[in-house]
C-alpha positions in Angstrom: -82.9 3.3 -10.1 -86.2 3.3 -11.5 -86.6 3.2 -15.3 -89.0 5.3 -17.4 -90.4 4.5 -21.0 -89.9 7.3 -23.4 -90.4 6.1 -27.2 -90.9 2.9 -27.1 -87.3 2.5 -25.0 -86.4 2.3 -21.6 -83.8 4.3 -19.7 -81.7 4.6 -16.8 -83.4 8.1 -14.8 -80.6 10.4 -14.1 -78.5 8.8 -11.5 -77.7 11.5 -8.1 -75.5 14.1 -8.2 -72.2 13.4 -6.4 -69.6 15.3 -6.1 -71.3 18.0 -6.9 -68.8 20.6 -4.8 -65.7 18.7 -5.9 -64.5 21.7 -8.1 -65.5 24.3 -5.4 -63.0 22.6 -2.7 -59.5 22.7 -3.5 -59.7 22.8 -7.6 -58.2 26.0 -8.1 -55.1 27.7 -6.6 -57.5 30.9 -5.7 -58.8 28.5 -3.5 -55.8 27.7 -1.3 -54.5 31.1 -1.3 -57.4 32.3 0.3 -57.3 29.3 2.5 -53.7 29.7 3.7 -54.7 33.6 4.1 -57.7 32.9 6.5 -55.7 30.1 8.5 -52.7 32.5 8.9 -54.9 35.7 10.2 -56.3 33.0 12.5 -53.1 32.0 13.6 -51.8 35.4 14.6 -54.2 36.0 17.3 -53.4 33.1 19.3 -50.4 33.6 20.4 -48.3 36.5 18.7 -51.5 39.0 19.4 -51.4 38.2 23.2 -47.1 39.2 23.1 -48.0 42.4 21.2 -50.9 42.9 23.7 -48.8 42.5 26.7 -51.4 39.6 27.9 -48.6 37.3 27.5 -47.2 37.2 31.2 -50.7 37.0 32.2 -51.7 34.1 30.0 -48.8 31.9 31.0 -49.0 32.8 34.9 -52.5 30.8 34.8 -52.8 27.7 36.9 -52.7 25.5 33.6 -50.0 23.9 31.8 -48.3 24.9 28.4 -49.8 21.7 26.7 -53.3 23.2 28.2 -52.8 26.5 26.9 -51.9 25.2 23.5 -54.2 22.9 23.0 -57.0 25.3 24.5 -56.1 28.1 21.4 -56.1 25.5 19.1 -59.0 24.3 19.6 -60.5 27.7 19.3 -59.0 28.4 16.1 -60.3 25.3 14.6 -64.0 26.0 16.3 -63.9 30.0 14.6 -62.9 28.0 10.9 -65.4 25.7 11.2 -68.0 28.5 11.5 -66.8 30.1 8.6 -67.7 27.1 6.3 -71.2 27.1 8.1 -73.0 29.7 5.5 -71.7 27.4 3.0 -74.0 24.4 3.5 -76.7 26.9 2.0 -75.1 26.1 -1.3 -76.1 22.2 -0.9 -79.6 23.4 0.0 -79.9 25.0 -2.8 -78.3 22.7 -5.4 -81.1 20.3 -3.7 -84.0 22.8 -4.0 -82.8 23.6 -7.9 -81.9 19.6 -9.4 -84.1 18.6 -12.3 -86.8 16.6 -11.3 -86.4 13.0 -10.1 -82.5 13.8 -9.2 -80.7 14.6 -6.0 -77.7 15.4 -4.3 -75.4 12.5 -3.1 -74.7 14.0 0.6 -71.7 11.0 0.8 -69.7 12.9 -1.0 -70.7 16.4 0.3 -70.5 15.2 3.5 -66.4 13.7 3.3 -65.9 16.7 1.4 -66.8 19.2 4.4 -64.8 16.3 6.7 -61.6 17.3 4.6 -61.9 20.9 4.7 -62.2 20.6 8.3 -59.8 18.1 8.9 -57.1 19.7 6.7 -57.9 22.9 8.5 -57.3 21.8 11.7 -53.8 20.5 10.7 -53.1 23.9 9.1 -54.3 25.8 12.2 -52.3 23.7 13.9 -49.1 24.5 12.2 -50.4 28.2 12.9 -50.4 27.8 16.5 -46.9 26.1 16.5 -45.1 29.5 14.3 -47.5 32.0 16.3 -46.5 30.6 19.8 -42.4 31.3 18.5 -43.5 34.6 16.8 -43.3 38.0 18.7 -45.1 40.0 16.2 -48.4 38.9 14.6 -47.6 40.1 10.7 -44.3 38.1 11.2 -46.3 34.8 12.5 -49.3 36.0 10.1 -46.3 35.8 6.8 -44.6 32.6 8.3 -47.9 30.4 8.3 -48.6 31.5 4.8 -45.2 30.8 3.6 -44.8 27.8 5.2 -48.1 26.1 3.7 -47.2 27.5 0.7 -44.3 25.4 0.4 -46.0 22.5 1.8 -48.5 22.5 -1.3 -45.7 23.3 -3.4 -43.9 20.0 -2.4 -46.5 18.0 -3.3 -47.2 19.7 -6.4 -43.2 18.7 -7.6 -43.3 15.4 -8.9 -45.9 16.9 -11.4 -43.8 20.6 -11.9 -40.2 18.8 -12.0 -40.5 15.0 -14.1 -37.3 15.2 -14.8 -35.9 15.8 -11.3 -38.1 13.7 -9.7 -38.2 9.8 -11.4 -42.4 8.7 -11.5 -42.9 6.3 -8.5 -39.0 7.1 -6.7 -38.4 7.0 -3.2 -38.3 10.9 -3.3 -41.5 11.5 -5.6 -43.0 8.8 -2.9 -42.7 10.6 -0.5 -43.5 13.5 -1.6 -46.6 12.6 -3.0 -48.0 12.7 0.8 -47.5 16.2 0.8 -50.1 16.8 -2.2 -52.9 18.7 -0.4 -54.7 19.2 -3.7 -54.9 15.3 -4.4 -55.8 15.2 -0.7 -59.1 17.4 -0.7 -60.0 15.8 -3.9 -60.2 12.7 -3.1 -62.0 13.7 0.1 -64.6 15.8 -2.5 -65.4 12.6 -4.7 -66.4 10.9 -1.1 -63.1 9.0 -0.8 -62.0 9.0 3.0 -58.1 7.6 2.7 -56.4 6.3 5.7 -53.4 7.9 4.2 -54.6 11.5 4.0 -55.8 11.3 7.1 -52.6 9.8 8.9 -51.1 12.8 7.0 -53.1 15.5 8.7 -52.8 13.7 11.7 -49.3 13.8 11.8 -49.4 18.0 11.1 -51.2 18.4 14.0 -49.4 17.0 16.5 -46.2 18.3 14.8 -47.7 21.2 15.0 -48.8 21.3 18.3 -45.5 19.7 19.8 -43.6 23.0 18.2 -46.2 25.3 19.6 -45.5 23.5 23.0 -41.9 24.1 23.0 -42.2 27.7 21.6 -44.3 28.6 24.7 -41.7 27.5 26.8 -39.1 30.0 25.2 -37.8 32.9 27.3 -39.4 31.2 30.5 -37.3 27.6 30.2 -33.5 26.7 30.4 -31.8 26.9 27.2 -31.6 23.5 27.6 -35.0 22.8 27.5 -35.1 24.6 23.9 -32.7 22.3 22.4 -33.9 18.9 23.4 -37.7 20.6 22.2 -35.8 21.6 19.0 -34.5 18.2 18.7 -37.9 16.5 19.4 -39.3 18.7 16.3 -36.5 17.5 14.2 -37.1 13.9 15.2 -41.0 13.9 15.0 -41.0 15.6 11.9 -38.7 12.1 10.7 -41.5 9.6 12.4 -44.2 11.7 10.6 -42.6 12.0 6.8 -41.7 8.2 7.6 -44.9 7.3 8.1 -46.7 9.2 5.4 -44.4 7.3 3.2 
């Protein structure tokens, strides 16, 4: 940085601001209740909305496959979230527009942090997509998402709530540790882009997606077909854990 004389001395000008959002994204529980709320109202009108609509039959007669269909909603879900964080890249504007003079804002950080809201949130949606396409009843599907990503952050959060149960740096708190969302988004906020978190999200989504897949399928394939799709939930849901820890 430049230097400026003041008193006969020299110092360092104020260095950019980074990080500057880091609070605002995932530092507060009001934050992921909110953001569990949002992703599981989303959710609900994929799939659970079109059975209470009686659009269902028509939806799955389409020339497309399941895996289409699926993929299709998702990918709308996760378009309609991402415009919901648009409005809030005003807020870096205006952090920009109001810095003391000679200071700035560090878009690195600003700019991983947005990547892990929108990352995370497409892993959450789809999760959404995979209980909403099982669901017959959209305030059912709407109170399993939020539930169920609940308990998600709640499993990270237990090496920290439970020391006792859970010996520092175990096989268990290990592995748990993946599941910390919170740790996740912040490491994302200071401009930190981990191979781990993302791998973890990763895995979510096509979890996610590969439920949503099979729950399509149910009423309109052999009972058969259920189980072994049941069975490849249980298995991928292994591989994924596995590989997180």
């Amino acid at each position: 940085g430049w230097l400026l004389e003041r008193e006969g001395r020299f110092a360092e000008a104020p260095p950019l601001y980074g990080a500057v959002l880091r609070t605002y994204f995932g530092g507060t529980f009001l934050y992921w209740t909110f953001h569990f709320f949002v992703v599981s109202v989303i959710s609900m009108r994929l799939f659970a909305y079109e059975k209470q609509r009686g659009t269902w039959e028509t939806l799955m007669t389409a020339p497309v496959s399941d895996a289409t269909v699926v993929l299709g909603k998702w990918l709308a879900g996760v378009a309609f979230y991402v415009s919901l964080w648009l409005p809030t890249v005003l807020y870096v504007g205006l952090l920009s527009l109001y810095a003391p003079p000679g200071t700035g804002i560090d878009v690195g950080p600003v700019a991983s942090a947005y990547l892990g809201v929108w990352w995370s949130g497409a892993a959450f949606l789809a999760v959404g997509v995979g209980v909403s396409a099982a669901a017959s009843d959209q305030i059912i599907a709407a109170l399993s998402v939020f539930v169920l990503l609940v308990l998600v952050l709640v499993a990270g959060l237990l090496p920290a709530i439970a020391p006792d149960l859970l010996a520092p740096g175990g096989r268990v708190a290990s592995v748990l540790a993946a599941f910390d969302v919170r740790e996740h988004l912040d490491d994302f906020a200071r401009g930190v882009v981990d191979a781990r978190h993302v791998t973890f999200y990763l895995g979510l989504m096509v979890l996610g997606l590969f439920a949503a897949v099979v729950g399509v399928g149910r009423g309109r394939r052999p009972r058969t077909y259920l189980w072994r799709g049941a069975a490849g939930v249980g298995v991928l849901t292994l591989v994924v854990t596995l590989a997180n820890w």
